[in-house]
C-alpha positions in Angstrom: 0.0 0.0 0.0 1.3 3.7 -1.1 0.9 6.9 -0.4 -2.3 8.4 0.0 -3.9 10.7 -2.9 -6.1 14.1 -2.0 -7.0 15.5 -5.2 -10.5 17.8 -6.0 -10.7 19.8 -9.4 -8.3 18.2 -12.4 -4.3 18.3 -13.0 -2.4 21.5 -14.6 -0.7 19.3 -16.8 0.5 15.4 -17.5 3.4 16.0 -15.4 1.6 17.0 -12.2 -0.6 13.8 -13.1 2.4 11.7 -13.4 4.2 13.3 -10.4 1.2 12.1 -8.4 1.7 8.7 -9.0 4.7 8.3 -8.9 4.7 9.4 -5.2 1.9 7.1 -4.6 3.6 3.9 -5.6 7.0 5.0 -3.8 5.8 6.5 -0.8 4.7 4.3 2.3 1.2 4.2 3.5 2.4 6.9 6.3 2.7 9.6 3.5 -0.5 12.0 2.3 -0.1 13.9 -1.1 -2.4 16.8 -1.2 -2.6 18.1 -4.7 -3.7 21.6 -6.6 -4.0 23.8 -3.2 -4.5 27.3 -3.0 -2.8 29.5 0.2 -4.4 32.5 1.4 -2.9 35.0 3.2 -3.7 39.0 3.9 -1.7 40.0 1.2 -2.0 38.1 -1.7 -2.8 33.9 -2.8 0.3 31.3 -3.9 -0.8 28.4 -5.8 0.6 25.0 -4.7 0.9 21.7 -7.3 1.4 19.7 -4.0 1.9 19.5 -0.2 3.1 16.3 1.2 2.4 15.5 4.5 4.9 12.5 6.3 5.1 11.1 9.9 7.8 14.2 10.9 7.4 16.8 8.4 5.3 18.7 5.6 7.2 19.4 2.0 5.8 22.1 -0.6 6.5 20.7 -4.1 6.9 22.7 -7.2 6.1 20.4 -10.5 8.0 21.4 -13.6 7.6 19.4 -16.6 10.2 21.4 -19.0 12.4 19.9 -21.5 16.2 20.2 -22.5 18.7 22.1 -21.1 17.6 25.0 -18.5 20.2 27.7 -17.3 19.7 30.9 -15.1 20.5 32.4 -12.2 18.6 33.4 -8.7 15.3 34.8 -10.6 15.0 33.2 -14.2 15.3 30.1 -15.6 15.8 29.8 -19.5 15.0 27.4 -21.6 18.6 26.9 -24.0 16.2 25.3 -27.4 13.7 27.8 -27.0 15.1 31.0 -25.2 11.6 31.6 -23.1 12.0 33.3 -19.9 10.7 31.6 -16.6 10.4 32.5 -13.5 12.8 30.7 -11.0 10.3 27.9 -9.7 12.6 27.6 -6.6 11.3 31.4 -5.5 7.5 30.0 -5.8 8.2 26.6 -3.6 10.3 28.6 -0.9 7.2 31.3 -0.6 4.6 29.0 -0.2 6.1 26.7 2.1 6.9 30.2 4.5 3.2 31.2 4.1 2.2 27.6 4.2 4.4 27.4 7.5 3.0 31.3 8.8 -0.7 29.6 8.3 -0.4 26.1 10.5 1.9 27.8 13.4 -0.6 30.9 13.2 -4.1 28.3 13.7 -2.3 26.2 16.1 -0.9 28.0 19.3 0.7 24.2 20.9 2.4 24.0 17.4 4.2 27.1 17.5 5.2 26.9 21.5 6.2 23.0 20.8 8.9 24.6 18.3 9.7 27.4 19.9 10.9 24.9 23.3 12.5 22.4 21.2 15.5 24.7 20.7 17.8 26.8 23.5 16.8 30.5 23.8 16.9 33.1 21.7 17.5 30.4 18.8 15.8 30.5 15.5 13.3 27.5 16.3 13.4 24.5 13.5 11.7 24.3 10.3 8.4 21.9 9.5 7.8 23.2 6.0 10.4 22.8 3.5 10.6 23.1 -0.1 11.3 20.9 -3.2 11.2 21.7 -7.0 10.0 18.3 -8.8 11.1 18.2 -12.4 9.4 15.2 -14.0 10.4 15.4 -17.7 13.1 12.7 -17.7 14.9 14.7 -20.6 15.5 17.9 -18.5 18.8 19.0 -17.6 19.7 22.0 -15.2 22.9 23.6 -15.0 21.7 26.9 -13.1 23.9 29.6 -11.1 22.1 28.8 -7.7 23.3 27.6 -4.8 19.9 26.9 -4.0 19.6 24.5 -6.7 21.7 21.7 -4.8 19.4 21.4 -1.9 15.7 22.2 -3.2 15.6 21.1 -6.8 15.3 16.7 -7.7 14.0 15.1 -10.5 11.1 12.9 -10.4 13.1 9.4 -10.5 14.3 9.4 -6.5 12.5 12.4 -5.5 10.9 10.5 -2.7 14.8 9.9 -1.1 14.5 13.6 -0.9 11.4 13.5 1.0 12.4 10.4 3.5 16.0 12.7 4.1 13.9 15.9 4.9 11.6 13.4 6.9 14.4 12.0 8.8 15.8 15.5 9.5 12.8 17.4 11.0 12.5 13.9 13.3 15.6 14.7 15.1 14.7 17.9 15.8 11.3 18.3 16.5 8.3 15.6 18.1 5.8 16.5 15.2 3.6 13.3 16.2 1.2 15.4 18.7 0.2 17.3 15.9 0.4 15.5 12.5 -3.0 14.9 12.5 -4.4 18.6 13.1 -2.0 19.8 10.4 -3.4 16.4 8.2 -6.8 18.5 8.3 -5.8 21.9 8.2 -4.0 21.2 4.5 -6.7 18.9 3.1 -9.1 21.7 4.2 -7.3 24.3 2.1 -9.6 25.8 -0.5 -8.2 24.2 -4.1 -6.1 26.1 -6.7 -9.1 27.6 -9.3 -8.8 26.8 -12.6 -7.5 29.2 -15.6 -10.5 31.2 -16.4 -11.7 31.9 -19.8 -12.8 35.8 -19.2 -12.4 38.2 -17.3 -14.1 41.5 -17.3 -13.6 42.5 -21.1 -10.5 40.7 -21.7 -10.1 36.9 -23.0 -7.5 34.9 -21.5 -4.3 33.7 -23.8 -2.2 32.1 -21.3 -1.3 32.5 -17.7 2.2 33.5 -16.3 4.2 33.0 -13.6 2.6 34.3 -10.5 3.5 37.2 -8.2 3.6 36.7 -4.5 0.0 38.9 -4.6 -1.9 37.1 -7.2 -2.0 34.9 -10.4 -1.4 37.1 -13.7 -2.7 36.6 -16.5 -2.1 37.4 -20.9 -5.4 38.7 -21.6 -6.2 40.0 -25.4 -9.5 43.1 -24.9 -11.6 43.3 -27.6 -10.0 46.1 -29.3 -6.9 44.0 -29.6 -4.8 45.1 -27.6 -2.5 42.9 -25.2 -2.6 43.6 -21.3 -0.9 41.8 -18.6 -3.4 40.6 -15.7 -2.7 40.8 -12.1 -5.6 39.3 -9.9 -5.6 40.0 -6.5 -8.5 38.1 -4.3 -9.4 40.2 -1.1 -9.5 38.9 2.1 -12.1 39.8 5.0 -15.9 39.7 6.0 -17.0 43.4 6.0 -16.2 46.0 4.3 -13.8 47.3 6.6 -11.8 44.4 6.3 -11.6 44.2 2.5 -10.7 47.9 2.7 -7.8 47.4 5.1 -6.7 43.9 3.3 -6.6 46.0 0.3 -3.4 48.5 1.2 -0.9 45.9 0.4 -3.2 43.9 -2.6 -3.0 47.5 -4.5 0.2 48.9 -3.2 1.5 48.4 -6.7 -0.8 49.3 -8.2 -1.1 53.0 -6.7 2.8 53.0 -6.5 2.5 53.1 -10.8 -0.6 55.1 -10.9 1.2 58.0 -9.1 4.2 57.4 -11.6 2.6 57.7 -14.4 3.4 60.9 -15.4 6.9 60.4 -15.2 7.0 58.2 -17.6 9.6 56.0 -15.7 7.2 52.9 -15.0 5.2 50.8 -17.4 1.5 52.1 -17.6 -1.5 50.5 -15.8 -5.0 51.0 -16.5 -7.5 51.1 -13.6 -8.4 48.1 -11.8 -11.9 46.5 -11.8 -14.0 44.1 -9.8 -15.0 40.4 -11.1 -16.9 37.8 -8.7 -19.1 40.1 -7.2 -15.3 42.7 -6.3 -14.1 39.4 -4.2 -11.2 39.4 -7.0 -9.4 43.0 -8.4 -8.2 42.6 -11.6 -5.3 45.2 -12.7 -3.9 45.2 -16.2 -0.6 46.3 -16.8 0.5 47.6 -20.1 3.5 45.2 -21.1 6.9 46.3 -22.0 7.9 47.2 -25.3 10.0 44.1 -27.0 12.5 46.3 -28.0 13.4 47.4 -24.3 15.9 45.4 -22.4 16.6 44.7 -18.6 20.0 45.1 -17.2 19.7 41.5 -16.4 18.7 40.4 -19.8 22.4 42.5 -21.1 24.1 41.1 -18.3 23.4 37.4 -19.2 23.9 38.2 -22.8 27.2 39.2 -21.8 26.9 43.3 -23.7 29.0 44.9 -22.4 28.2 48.2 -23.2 30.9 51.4 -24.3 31.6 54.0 -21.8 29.4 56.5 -23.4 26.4 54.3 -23.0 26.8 52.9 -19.5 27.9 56.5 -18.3 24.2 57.8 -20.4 22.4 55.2 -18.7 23.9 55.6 -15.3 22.8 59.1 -15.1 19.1 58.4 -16.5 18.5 55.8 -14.2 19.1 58.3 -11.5 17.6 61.1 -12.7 14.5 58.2 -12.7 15.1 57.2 -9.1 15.4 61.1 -8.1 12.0 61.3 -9.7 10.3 58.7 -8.2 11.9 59.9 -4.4 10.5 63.2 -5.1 6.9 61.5 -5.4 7.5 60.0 -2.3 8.0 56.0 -3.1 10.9 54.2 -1.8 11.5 51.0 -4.2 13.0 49.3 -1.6 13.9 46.3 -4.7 15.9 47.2 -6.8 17.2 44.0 -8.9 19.0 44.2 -12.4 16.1 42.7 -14.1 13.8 45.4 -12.5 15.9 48.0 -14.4 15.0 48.5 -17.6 16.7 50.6 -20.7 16.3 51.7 -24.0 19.3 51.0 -26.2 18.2 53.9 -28.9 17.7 56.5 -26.1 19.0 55.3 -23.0 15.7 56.3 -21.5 15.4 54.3 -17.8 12.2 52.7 -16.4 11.8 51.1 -13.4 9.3 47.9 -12.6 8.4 45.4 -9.8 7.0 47.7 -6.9 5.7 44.9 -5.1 7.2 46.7 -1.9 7.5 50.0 -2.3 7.4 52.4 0.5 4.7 54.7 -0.2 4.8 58.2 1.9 0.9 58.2 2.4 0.0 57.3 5.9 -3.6 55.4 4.0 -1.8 52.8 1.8 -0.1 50.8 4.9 2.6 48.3 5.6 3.9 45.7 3.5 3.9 43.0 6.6 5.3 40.4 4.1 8.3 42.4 2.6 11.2 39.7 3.1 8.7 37.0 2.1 7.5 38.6 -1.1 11.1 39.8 -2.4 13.3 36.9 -2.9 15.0 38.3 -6.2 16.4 41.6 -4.8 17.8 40.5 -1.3 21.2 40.2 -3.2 21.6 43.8 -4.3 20.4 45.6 -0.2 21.9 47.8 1.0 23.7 47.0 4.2 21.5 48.7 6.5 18.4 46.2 5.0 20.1 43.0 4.4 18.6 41.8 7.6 15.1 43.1 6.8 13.4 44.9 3.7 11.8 47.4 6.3 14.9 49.3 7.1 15.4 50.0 3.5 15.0 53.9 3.1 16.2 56.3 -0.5 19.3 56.1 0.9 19.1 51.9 0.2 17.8 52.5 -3.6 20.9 54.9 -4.7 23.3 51.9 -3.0 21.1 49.3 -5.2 21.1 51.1 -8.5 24.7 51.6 -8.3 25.5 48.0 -7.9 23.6 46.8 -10.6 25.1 49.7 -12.8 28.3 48.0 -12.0 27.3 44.1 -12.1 26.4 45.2 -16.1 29.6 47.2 -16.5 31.7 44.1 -15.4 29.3 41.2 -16.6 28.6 40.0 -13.3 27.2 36.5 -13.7 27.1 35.7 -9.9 26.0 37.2 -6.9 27.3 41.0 -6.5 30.1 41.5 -3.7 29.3 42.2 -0.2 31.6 45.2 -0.3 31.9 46.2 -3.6 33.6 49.3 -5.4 33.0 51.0 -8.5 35.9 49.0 -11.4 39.3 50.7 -12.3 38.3 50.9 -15.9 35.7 53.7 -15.0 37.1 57.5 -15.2 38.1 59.1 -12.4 34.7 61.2 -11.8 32.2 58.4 -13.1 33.8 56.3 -10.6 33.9 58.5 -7.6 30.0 59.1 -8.5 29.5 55.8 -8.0 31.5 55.2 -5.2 29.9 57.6 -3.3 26.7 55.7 -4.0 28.1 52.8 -1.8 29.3 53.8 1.0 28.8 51.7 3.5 26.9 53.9 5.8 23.5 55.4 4.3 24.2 58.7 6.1 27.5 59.0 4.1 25.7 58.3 0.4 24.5 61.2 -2.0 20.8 61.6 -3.2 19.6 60.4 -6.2 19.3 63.5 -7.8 23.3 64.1 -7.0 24.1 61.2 -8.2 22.8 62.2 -11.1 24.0 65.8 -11.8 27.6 64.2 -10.8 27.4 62.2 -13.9 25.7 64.6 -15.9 28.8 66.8 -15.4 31.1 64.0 -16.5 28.9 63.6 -19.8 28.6 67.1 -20.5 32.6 67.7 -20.1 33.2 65.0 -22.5 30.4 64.5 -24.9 30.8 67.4 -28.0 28.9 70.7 -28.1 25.5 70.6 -28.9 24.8 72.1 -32.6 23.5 75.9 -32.1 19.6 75.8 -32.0 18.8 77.3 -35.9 22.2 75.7 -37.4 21.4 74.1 -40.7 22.0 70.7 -41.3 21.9 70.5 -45.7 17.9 71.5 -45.9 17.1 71.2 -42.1 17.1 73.6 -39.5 17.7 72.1 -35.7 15.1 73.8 -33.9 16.4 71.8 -30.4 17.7 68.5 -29.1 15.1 65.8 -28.2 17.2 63.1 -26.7 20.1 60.9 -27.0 20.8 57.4 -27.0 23.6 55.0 -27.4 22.7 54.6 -31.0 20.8 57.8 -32.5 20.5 61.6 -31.4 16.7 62.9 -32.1 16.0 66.7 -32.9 13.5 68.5 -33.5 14.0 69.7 -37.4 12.4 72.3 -39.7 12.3 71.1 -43.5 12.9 74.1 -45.4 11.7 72.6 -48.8 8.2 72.0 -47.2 8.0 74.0 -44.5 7.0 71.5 -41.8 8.6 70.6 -38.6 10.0 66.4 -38.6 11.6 64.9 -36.2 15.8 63.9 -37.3 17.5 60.9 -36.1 21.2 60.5 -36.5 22.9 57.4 -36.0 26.1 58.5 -33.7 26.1 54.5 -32.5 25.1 52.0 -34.7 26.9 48.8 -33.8 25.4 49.2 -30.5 21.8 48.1 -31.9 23.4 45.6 -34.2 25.6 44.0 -31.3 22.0 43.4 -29.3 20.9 41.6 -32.5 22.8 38.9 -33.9 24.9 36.1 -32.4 28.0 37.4 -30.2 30.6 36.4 -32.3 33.2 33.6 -32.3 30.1 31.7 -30.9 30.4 28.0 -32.6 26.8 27.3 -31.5 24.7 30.0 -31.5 22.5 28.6 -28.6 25.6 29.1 -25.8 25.0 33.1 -26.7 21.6 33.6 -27.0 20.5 36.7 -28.4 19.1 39.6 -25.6 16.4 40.0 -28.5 15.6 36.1 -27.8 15.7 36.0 -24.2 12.6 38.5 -24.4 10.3 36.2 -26.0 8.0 35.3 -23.5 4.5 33.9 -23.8 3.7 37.7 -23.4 5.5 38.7 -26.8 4.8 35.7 -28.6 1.0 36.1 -28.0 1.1 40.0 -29.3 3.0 38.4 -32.8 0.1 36.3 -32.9 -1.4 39.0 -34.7 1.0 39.6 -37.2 -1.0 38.8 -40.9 0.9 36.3 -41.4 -0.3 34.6 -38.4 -3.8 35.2 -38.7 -3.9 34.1 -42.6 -2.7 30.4 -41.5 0.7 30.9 -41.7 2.9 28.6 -38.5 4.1 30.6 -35.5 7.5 29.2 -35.1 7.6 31.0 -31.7 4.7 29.7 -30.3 5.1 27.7 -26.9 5.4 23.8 -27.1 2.5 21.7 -25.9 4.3 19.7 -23.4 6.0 23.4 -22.3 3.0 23.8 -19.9 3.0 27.6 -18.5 3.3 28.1 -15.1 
């Protein structure tokens, strides 16, 4: 006799199915498998594929049935054959299993005393949640920059090993026998993980996405065509009061966005509306542009971009952050693939405000900062490596400046616990940034004199602007739009036809060509993918979709393999 099966609603996909029995036939009769689970918590839902409950412990599993070779880092996974983007599944297990772990200790009072006592003082107490990620395609291969990976990622064949170790562990620590059976109930009790919905509000649903730690999201096509990215957010509480209050940290991005708007530094977001009666808040999110890039896309690309460009960049990106400060917002997660850039203008926006400090006294606290900000614990500041909620505008400038620097040097792995601006910068550039890391928040600069410090530098070094009026063969410059690492815009008068036009001049163009082709010397193309490549998500292959050729029958050779369930 095996493992015992809990299972209401049907599988997300063949592998979860398979996963399923395969721990039924090779766990004992001791073991429960509770499958397709949904945890709430005040701030937001996580979706579980299964929780397995043994005689000493309780496990979170992650199903992944990819194919091929993965790679990645701390936040993505990439598929090598296909170049699609994933989110790292090993954030999703580790933040259920703390809000699966936050929920039993939180309902049962002896639970949490029993662990508490079963350690000295003043010690952390043990863990009775852990976290596995389950891949159960036996093609898959994994060769991620993780250290994570070693100890929370198996493969299907001798996953249970995994699960008797962890089993074993907890047993040495911890007398989890008194209370097996109340936590038994509490998980089969949990409500089950809904199903992809067809609709919602005016939008149909393409695909889903990863989730965030607030909600699922969603690809949802409006009836006018266009392409929005759908964050649902289910509110928790009985009255009124209660879904008011629940919703400060549901909507915190949301408002952080709305008030940035004008700016022009985050993506846009439309307003939010109710479905189910306003149990569920649906935001839609205008998707990046495919021809923007993140710092973190460059970086694994290994671009390496000229001095010009990184020094044009630096100083948008905190002319940005100055921005946003002066609005009041603290980002408090900065991350190089939450920085996003522009390789025509150099133009900086900012995304993931999942924590943000807001100013307003109404919008709350973000209780679950540390939990729901895996990917930017790396790149704190030292004054909030410990916890998220010391992180002040002093932390963001210290941020920004060392992903500025893990893309200047190609950082692969995780950025220095000290670090210092490289040798290679100029003198100036470098003190700028150096500034930006001190040590001590009270010793680093603003934003905004960040900034103007390497403003100065570009200004002292970048050639003298053409005098507003000069002609140009039959245009007149009228002024100076912008510049980028490949073009310089002005605003022109045509002479011939008297009309104003807008004049591009290419300054840079191996920049743009660099970002896409193959780097070279590459005897397979697929060990450099293209940045161009890594971008094509579900989210940008659903908006070519509608290209003519698509619609007139023509094969999508982008389009996501059926056995490449989205998750």
């Amino acid at each position: 006799m095996g493992a015992t099966i809990v299972r209401h609603g049907q599988w997300g996909g063949p592998g979860e199915e398979a996963t399923a029995r395969y721990l039924r036939d090779h766990l004992d009769e001791r073991w429960t498998v509770v499958c397709g689970r949904q945890l709430v918590h005040s701030s937001g839902t996580r979706d579980t594929d299964f929780i397995v409950i043994g005689p000493n412990s309780v496990t979170v599993i992650e199903e992944k049935s990819w194919h091929g070779d993965l790679t990645g880092n701390d936040v993505f996974w990439y598929d090598r054959a296909t170049r699609e983007e994933r989110g790292n599944p090993i954030n999703q297990a580790v933040g259920a299993a703390r809000i699966l772990a936050g929920g039993l200790t939180h309902h049962n009072r002896a639970l949490r005393n029993a662990l508490k006592q079963a350690v000295p003082a003043r010690e952390a107490p043990p863990h009775l949640v852990y976290a596995l990620v389950v891949l159960s395609s036996p093609d898959v291969r994994v060769s991620v920059d993780d250290p994570r990976v070693e100890r929370h990622v198996v493969y299907l064949d001798g996953c249970e090993q995994a699960l008797y170790e962890i089993d074993e562990f907890v047993a040495g620590q911890f007398n989890f026998a008194p209370f097996h059976d109340r936590v038994l109930t509490h998980v089969t009790g949990l409500s089950r993980r809904p199903a992809t919905p067809k609709k919602l509000g005016p939008y149909e649903i393409v695909t889903r996405l990863d989730p965030t730690p607030r909600g699922r999201r969603y690809v949802g096509r409006h009836h006018d065509g266009s392409i929005r990215v759908l964050l649902t957010l289910e509110r928790q509480g009985l009255t009124a009061e209660e879904l008011r209050a629940n919703d400060n940290p549901l909507l915190r991005e949301y408002h952080a966005m709305r008030r940035l708007a004008p700016l022009r530094r985050v993506f846009a977001v439309d307003p939010y509306f109710g479905v189910d009666y306003e149990r569920m808040w649906v935001v839609p999110m205008h998707p990046p542009e495919p021809t923007l890039f993140t710092l973190g896309n460059l970086i694994r690309a290994r671009v390496q971009p000229s001095l010009e460009t990184f020094t044009a960049v630096a100083a948008d990106s905190y002319a940005g952050l100055a921005d946003i400060h002066a609005e009041g917002i603290t980002h408090r997660a900065l991350h190089p693939s939450r920085v996003w850039m522009d390789p025509e203008t150099n133009r900086v926006t900012f995304s993931d405000f999942l924590i943000a400090k807001i100013a307003d006294a109404d919008v709350g606290t973000v209780h679950d900062a540390d939990d729901a900000d895996h990917e930017g614990q790396l790149y704190r500041a030292p004054e909030c490596r410990r916890t998220a909620h010391a992180a002040g505008n002093p932390s963001d400038v210290y941020s920004l400046a060392l992903c500025l620097l893990s893309w200047w040097e190609i950082h692969q792995s995780d950025p220095p616990v000290a670090p210092q601006a490289s040798p290679s910068l100029p003198d100036k550039v470098r003190h700028a940034l150096d500034t930006a890391l001190a040590m001590n928040a009270n010793d680093r600069p603003e934003a905004r004199q960040v900034a103007d410090l390497l403003a100065a530098y570009l200004a002292e070094t970048t050639g003298p602007d053409p005098a507003a009026g000069a002609r140009a063969d039959r245009y007149d410059t009228v002024r100076r739009l912008g510049d980028g690492a490949a073009a310089t815009t002005r605003l022109v008068v045509d002479r011939a036809r008297s009309r104003y036009r807008t004049l591009k001049s290419a300054n840079a163009p191996g920049l743009v060509g660099r970002l896409r082709r193959d780097s070279a010397g590459s005897a397979d193309p697929r060990d450099h993918p293209r940045p161009t490549d890594l971008l094509r998500t579900a989210l940008h292959r659903v908006t070519r979709s509608d290209s003519p050729a698509t619609r007139s029958g023509q094969p999508d050779t982008t389009a996501p393999r059926d056995d490449a369930r989205p998750t």
